[in-house]
Structures are given as C-alpha cells and as structure tokens.
C-alpha positions in Angstrom: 133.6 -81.2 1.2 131.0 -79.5 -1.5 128.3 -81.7 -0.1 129.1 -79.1 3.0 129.7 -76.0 1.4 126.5 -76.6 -0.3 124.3 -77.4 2.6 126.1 -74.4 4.6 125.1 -72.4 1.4 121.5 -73.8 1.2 120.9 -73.0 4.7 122.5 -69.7 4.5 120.0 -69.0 1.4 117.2 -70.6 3.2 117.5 -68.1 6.3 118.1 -64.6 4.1 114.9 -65.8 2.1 112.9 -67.2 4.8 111.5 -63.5 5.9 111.1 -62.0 2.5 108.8 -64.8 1.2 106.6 -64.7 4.4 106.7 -61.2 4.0 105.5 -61.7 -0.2 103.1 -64.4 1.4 101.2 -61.2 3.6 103.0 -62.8 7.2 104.6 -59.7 8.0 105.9 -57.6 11.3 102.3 -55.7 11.8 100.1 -58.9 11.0 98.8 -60.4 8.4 98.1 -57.9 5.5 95.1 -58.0 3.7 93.8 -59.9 0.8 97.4 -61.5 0.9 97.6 -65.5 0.7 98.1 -65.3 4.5 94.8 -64.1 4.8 93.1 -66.3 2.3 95.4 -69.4 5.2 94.2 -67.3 8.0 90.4 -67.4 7.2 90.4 -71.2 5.9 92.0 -72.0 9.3 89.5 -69.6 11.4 86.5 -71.8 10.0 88.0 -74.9 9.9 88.7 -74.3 13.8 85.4 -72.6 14.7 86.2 -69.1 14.1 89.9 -69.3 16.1 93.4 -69.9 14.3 95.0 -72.5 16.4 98.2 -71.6 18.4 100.6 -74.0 17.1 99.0 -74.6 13.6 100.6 -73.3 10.9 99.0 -70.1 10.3 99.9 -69.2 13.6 103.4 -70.5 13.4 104.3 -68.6 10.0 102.5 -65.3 11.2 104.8 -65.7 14.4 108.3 -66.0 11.8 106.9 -62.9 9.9 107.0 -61.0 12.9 110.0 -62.2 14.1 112.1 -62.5 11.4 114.9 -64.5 11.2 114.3 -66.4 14.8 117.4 -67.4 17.2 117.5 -70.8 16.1 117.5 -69.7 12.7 120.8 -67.3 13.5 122.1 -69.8 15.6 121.9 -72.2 12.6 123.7 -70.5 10.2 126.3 -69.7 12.7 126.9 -72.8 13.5 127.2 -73.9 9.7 129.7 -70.9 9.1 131.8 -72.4 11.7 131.7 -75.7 10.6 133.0 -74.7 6.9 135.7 -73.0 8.8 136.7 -76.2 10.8 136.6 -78.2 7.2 138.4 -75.8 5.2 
C-alpha cells in the first residue's frame, strides 16, 4: 500500500510541477521567451531541421504543454490515481 500512496503522490507532484518548470525552462502560455533554455532548444532544433521546428519533436511538444498547462490526460491522471488511493484505503 505505500508503494501506491507514493506513486499517487509522485504523480500528483509530477503534474503541480510539470507547468512551473516548463515555465522556468522559457515554454510558457505566450511562447517561448527569449534567451530562455527553450530558445537556446528552439533554435538548435530550427537548424538541425532546416530552419523549421518539427511538429511532434520535442521542442514543439514542450512549447505545446507550456501553453497548455496541465493537459487533460494529465488531470485525468491524477484523478484517476486519487480515486484509486480511495478504493485501497
């Protein structure tokens, strides 16, 4: 049973502190901000791909969670864990 509290809490953590750090990383709700790590990814990506960031690479796919936030799966998720602890205990 704490093998499943903990992963419920891990998870839980994992999803408050997802949009914060991509946030601290420069992947944030208006774009990437400048001279962030995000745009150090973003321009290492643009040349590596011919001047484009890729949809589906990860540049794109982190900028897309910054602006997002926490996404539905992510909410879903969590919700799901919750209710699981409550089954357990």
């Amino acid at each position: 049973m704490d093998f499943v509290i903990g992963a419920v809490v891990g998870t839980v953590g994992a999803v408050v502190a997802a949009p914060v750090l991509l946030g601290a990383a420069g992947f944030t709700a208006a774009g990437i901000a400048a001279g962030s790590l995000a745009a150090q990814a973003m321009s290492v990506a643009a040349v590596a791909n011919g001047g484009g960031v890729a949809a589906g690479s990860v540049v794109a796919v982190l900028q897309s969670a910054g602006a997002a936030g926490v996404s539905g799966a992510a909410s879903a998720a969590v919700g799901a864990a919750a209710g699981l602890v409550n089954l357990i205990v």
